[in-house]
PAZALUM-870547 format. One line per 8 residues: number of its first residue (from 1); their letters; for each residue x, y, z of C-alpha. Coordinates in Angstrom, 2 decimals. Example, Ala and Ser with C-alpha at 12.3 -4.5 7.8 and 13.67 -1.06 7.14 Angstrom:
1	AS	12.30/-4.50/7.80  13.67/-1.06/7.14
END
This chain:
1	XXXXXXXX	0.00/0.00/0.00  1.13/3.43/-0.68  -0.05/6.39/1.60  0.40/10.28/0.28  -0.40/13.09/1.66  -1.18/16.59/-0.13  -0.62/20.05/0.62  -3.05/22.69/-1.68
9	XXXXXXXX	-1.47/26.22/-2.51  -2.31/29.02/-4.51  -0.98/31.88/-6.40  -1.32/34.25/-8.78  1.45/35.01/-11.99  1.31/36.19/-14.99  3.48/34.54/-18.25  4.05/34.67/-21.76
17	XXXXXXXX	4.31/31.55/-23.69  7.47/32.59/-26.11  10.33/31.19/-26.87  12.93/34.24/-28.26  14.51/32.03/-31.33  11.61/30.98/-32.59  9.67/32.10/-35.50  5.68/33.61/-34.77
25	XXXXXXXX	4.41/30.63/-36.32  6.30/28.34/-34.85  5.66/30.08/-31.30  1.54/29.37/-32.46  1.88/26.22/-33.58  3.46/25.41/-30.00  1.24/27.72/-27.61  -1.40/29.22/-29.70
33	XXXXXXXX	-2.71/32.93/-29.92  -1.85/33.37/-26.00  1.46/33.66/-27.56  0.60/36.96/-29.05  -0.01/38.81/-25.52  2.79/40.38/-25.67  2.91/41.57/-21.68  2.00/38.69/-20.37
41	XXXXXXXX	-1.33/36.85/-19.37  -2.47/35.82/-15.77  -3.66/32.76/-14.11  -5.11/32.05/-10.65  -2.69/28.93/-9.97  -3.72/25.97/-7.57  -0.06/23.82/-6.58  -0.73/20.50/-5.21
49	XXXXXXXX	2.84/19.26/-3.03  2.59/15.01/-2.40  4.92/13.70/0.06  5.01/10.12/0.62  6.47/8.11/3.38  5.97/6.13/6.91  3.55/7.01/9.14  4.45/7.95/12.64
57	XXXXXXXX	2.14/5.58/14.75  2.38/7.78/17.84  1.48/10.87/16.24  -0.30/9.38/13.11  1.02/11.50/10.99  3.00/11.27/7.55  4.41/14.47/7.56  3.14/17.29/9.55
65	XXXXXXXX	0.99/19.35/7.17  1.61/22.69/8.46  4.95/22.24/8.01  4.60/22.08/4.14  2.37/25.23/4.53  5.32/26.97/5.74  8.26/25.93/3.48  6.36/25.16/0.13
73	XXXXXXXX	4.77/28.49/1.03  7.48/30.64/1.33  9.10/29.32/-2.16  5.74/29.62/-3.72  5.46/33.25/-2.41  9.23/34.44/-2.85  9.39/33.43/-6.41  6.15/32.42/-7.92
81	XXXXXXXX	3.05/34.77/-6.36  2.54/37.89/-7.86  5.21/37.68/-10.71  5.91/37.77/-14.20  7.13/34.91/-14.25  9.48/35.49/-17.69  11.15/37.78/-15.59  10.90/37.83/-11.84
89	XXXXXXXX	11.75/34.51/-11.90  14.77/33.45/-13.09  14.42/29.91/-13.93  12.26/30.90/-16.80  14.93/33.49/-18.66  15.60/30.69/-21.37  12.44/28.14/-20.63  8.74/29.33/-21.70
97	XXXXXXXX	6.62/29.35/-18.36  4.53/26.30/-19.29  2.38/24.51/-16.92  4.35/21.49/-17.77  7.78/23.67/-16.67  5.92/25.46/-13.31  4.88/22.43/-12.16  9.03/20.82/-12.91
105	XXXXXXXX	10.51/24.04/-11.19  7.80/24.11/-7.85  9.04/20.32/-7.34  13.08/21.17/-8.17  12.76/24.03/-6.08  10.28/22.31/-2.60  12.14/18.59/-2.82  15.21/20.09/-1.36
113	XXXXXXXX	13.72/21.59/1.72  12.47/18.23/3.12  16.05/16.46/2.65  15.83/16.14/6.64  12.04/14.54/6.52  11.63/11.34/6.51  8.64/12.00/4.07  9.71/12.93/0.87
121	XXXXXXXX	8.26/14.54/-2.42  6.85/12.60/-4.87  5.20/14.80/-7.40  3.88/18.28/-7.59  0.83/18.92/-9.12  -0.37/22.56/-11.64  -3.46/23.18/-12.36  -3.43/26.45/-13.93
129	XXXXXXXX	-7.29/26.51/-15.68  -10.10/24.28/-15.58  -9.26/23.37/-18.61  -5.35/22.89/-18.23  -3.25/20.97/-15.47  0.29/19.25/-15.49  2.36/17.00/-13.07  5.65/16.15/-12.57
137	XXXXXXXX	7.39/13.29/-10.92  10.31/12.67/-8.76  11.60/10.02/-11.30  10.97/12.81/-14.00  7.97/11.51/-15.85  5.86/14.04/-16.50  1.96/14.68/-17.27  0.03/17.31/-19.38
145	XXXXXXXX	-3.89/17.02/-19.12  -6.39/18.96/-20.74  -9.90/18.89/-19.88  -13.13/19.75/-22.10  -16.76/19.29/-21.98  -19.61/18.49/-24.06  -23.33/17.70/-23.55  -25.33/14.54/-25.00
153	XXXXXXXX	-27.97/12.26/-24.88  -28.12/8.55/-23.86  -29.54/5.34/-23.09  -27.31/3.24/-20.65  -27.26/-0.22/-22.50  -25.80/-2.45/-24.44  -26.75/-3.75/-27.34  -25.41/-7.15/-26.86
161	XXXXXXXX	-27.32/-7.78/-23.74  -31.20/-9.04/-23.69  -34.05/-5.62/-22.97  -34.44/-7.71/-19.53  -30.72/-7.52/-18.76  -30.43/-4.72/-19.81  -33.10/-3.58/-17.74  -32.16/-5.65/-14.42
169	XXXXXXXX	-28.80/-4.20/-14.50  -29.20/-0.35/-15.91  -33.14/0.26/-14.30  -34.39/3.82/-15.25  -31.26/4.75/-16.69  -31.99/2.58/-20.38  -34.74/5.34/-20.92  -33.18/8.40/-22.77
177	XXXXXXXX	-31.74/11.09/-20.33  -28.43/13.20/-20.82  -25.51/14.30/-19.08  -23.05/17.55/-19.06  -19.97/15.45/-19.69  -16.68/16.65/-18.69  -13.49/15.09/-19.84  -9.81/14.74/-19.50
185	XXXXXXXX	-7.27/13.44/-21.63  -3.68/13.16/-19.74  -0.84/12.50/-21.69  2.76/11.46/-20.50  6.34/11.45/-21.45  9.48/10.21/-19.21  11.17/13.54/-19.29  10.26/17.29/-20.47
193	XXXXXXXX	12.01/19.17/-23.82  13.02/21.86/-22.21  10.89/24.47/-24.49  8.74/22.54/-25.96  5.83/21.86/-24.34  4.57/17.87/-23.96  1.38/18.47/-26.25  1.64/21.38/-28.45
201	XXXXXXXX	-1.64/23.58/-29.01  -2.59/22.76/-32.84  -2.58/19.28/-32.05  -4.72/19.13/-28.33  -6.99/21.79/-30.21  -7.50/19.38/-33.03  -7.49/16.68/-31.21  -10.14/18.23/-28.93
209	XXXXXXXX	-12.27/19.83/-31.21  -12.86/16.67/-33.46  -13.94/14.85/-30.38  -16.31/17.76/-29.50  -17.62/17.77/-32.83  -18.44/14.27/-32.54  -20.05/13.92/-29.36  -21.73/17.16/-28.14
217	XXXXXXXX	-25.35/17.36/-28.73  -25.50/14.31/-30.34  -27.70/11.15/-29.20  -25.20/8.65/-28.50  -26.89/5.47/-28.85  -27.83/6.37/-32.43  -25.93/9.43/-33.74  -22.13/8.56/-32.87
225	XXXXXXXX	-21.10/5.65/-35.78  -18.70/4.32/-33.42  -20.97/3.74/-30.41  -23.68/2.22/-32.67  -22.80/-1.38/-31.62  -21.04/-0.98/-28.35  -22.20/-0.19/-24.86  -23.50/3.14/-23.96
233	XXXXXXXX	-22.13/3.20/-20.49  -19.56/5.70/-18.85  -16.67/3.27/-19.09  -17.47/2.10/-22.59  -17.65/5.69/-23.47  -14.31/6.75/-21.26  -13.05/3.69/-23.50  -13.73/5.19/-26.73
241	XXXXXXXX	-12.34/8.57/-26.07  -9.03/6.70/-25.16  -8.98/5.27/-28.88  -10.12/7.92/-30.45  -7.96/10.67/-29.44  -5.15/11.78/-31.20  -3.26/14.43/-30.42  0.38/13.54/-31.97
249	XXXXXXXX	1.78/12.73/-27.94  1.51/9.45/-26.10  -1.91/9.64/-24.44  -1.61/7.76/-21.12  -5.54/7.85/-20.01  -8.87/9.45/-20.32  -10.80/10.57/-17.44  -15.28/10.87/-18.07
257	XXXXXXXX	-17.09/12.52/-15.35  -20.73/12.40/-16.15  -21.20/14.04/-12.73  -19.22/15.50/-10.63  -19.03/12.26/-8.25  -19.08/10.21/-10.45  -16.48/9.00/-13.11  -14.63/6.23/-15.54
265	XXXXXXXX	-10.81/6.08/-16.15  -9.89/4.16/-18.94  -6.53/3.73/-19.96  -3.97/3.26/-23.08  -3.40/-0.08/-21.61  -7.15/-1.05/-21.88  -7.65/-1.14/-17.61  -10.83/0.46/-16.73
273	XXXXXXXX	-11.63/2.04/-13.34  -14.67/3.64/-11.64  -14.82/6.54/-9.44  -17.63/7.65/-6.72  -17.19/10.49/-4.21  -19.28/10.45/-1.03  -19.18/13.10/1.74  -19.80/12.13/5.30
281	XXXXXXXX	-19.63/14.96/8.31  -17.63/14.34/11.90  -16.41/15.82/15.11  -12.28/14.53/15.63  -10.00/15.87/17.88  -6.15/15.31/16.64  -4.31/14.09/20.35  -1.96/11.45/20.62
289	XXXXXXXX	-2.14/9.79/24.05  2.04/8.89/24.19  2.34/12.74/24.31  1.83/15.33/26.91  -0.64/18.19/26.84  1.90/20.55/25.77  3.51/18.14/23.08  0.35/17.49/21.78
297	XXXXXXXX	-0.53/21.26/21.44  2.43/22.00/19.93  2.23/19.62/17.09  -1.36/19.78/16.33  -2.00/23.34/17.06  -5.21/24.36/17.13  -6.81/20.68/15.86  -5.50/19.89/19.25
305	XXXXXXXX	-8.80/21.99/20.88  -9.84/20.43/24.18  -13.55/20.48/22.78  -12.62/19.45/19.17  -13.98/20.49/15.96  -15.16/19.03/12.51  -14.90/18.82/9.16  -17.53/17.66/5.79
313	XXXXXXXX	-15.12/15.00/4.92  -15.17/14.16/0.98  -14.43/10.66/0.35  -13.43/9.05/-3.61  -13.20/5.42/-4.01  -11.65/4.36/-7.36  -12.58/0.54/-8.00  -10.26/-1.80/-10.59
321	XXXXXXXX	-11.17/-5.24/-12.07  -12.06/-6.96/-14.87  -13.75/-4.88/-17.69  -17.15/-6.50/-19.06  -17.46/-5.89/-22.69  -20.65/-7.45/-23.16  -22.68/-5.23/-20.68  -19.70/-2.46/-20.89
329	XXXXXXXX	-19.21/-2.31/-16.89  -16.52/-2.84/-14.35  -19.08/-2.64/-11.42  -22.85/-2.24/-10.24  -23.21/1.26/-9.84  -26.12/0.51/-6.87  -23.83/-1.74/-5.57  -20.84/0.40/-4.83
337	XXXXXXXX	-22.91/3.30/-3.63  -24.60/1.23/-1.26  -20.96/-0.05/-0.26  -19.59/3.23/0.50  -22.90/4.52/2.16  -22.89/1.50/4.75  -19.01/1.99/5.18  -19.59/5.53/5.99
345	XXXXXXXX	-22.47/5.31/7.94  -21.35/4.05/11.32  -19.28/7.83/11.36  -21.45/9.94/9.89  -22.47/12.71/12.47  -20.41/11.13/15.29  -17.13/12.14/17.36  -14.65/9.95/15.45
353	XXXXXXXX	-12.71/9.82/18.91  -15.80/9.36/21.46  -18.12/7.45/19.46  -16.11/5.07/16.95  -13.92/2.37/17.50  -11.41/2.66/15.16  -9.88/5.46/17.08  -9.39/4.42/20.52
361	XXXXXXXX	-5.60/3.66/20.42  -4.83/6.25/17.23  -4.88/9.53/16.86  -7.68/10.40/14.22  -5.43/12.14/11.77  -6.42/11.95/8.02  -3.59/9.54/7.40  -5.44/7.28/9.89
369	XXXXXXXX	-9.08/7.98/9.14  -7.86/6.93/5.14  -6.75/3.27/6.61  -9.16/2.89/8.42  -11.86/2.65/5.91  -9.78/1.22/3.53  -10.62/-2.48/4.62  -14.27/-1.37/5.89
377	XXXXXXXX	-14.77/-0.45/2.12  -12.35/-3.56/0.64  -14.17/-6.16/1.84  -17.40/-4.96/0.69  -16.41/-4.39/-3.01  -14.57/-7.97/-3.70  -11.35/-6.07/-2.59  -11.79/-4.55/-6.06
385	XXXXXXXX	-10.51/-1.00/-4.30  -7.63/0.27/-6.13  -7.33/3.83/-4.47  -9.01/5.69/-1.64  -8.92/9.69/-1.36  -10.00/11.68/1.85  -10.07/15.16/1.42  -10.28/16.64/5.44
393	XXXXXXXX	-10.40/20.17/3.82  -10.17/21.00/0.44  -6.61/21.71/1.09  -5.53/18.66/3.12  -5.64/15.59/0.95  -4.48/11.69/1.82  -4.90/8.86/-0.63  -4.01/4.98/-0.18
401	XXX	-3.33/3.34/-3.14  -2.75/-0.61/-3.36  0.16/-1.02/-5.41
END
């Protein structure tokens, strides 16, 4: 199992995407007409910092978060808040200011500050739009996603099932209904080209307006040649996308929310996966019993308060397994919402340290509230559970993966 924890940051910068020796169409081709802004343009940037490591079992705590508040922070607001980033800051005198390069430079400049830790970080994460994100690794892989949206029409079936299976396992959802899709298409390469950047705007924007083209407005089921004999489910669909688009760079996975809680990952490798998010609400206090009172208000600070406090806890449970092709489903939909909601239940509304179990020797720290339910949710989905997310805030993140 691998445990991470996440530290959300923002800032604000403004960049040009230029590179000096290169011609103006060449610079277009590369970054499009943001290119042309010759002062810069701004973005509103969200930094994601993921440390991995051992967990401390008397405190119960990867890596104390507040302490990658305060040194992430200060890098983040010496040399990346409030800037021009071409020019304030120097490692982007020769390299264009990419998402793809901010997110390389946050991690070269942050890794070095937790040499003494026994956490260490594994990948910093740049979302810079809601349509544009990047990630990059300590082993210096790198990701570029890019995210659109398009609205359609459906009936969740599949064609190669009988109408009663396909009503016994879809219900109300074979009659025609639609969805505001939103997807994601993340593509990866082992290392960055300096000022190049991994998928270059004419080909994402061709890529991404074909698929558009195809899919928005469009009744699925009958109007989309490819889907005419396949499933009409969010993984088949989340499948298709992964085949079908090309944008000239190694596309590594496809992400389809048809909600917001709800989504399929399907990947170049053909593994499917299925996402729910469930929120439950709870009253914790963070105190570890090996410490004294003064320890334990030093380290947790003010989540250390006698009377405690709470949070609306978000949870996402990402299921694996074997892909179905003739009903074009990795799992029961009823059945894993029911699985969560009965794995959630026995907290919901409750003092995680008074009224629960699970936290009578352990501190209830994110770190160990994401363990916890791990097996509680394991063992009711055919330990099918290939990653668990806890957001405590929504700048506080912890995730257990099995690996």
């Amino acid at each position: 199992m691998l445990l991470t924890v996440s530290k959300r940051l923002e800032f604000s910068a403004s960049r040009r995407l230029f590179v000096q020796d290169w011609t103006k169409s060449e610079n277009l081709i590369a970054f499009g007409p943001e290119t042309e802004a010759c002062h810069g343009s701004g973005r509103n940037y969200v930094a994601y910092f993921v440390f991995t490591g051992p967990v401390d079992s008397a405190t119960g705590m990867l890596i104390n978060i507040s302490e990658i508040k305060e040194r992430a922070g200060k890098i983040v607001r010496e040399r990346f808040d409030h800037r021009f980033l071409n020019e304030d800051n120097s490692s982007f005198r020769d390299l264009p200011p990419t998402a793809d390069n901010i997110a390389r430079q946050l991690y070269l400049d942050v890794a070095p500050l937790f040499s003494d830790a026994k956490a260490k970080l594994c990948a910093c994460h740049l979302t810079e739009s809601p349509e544009r994100s990047a990630t990059y690794y300590s082993n210096g892989a790198s990701e570029a996603s890019h995210w659109f949206e398009f609205s359609a029409a459906r009936r969740t079936m599949s064609p190669h099932l009988t109408a009663e299976e396909n009503a016994r396992l879809f219900g109300s959802t074979t009659s025609t209904h639609g969805h505001n899709y939103r997807a994601r298409l993340t593509f990866r390469a082992e290392g960055l080209n300096g000022k190049n950047p991994l998928v270059r705007y004419d080909a994402i924007n061709t890529c991404v307006r074909a698929l558009h083209d195809e899919l928005d407005h469009r009744y699925l089921n009958q109007e989309v040649a490819g889907l005419t004999n396949r499933p009409v489910t969010t993984e088949s669909l989340a499948k298709y996308i992964c085949e079908h688009a090309d944008a000239g760079a190694a596309l590594h996975r496809v992400r389809l929310h048809e909600r917001d809680d709800f989504f399929a990952d399907a990947w170049s490798d053909k593994t499917v996966f299925l996402g729910l998010r469930m929120s439950f609400n709870a009253a914790h206090r963070l105190h570890a019993a090996t410490l004294s009172d003064s320890e334990n208000a030093n380290l947790y600070g003010k989540c250390n308060n006698l009377r405690g406090h709470g949070h609306r806890y978000l949870t996402e449970t990402t299921l694996g397994g074997e892909y179905d092709s003739r009903s074009g489903t990795l799992y029961d939909f009823i059945a894993l919402k029911k699985a969560i909601e009965e794995s959630l239940r026995p907290w919901q509304d409750r003092h995680l340290d008074f009224e629960t179990d699970d936290f009578q020797d352990v501190p209830s720290t994110g770190e160990n509230i994401v363990r916890a339910l791990w097996p509680k949710l394991d063992n009711r989905l055919n330990q099918q559970l290939v990653r668990l997310r806890l957001w405590e805030t929504a700048n506080n993140r912890f995730t257990l993966r099995r690996t």
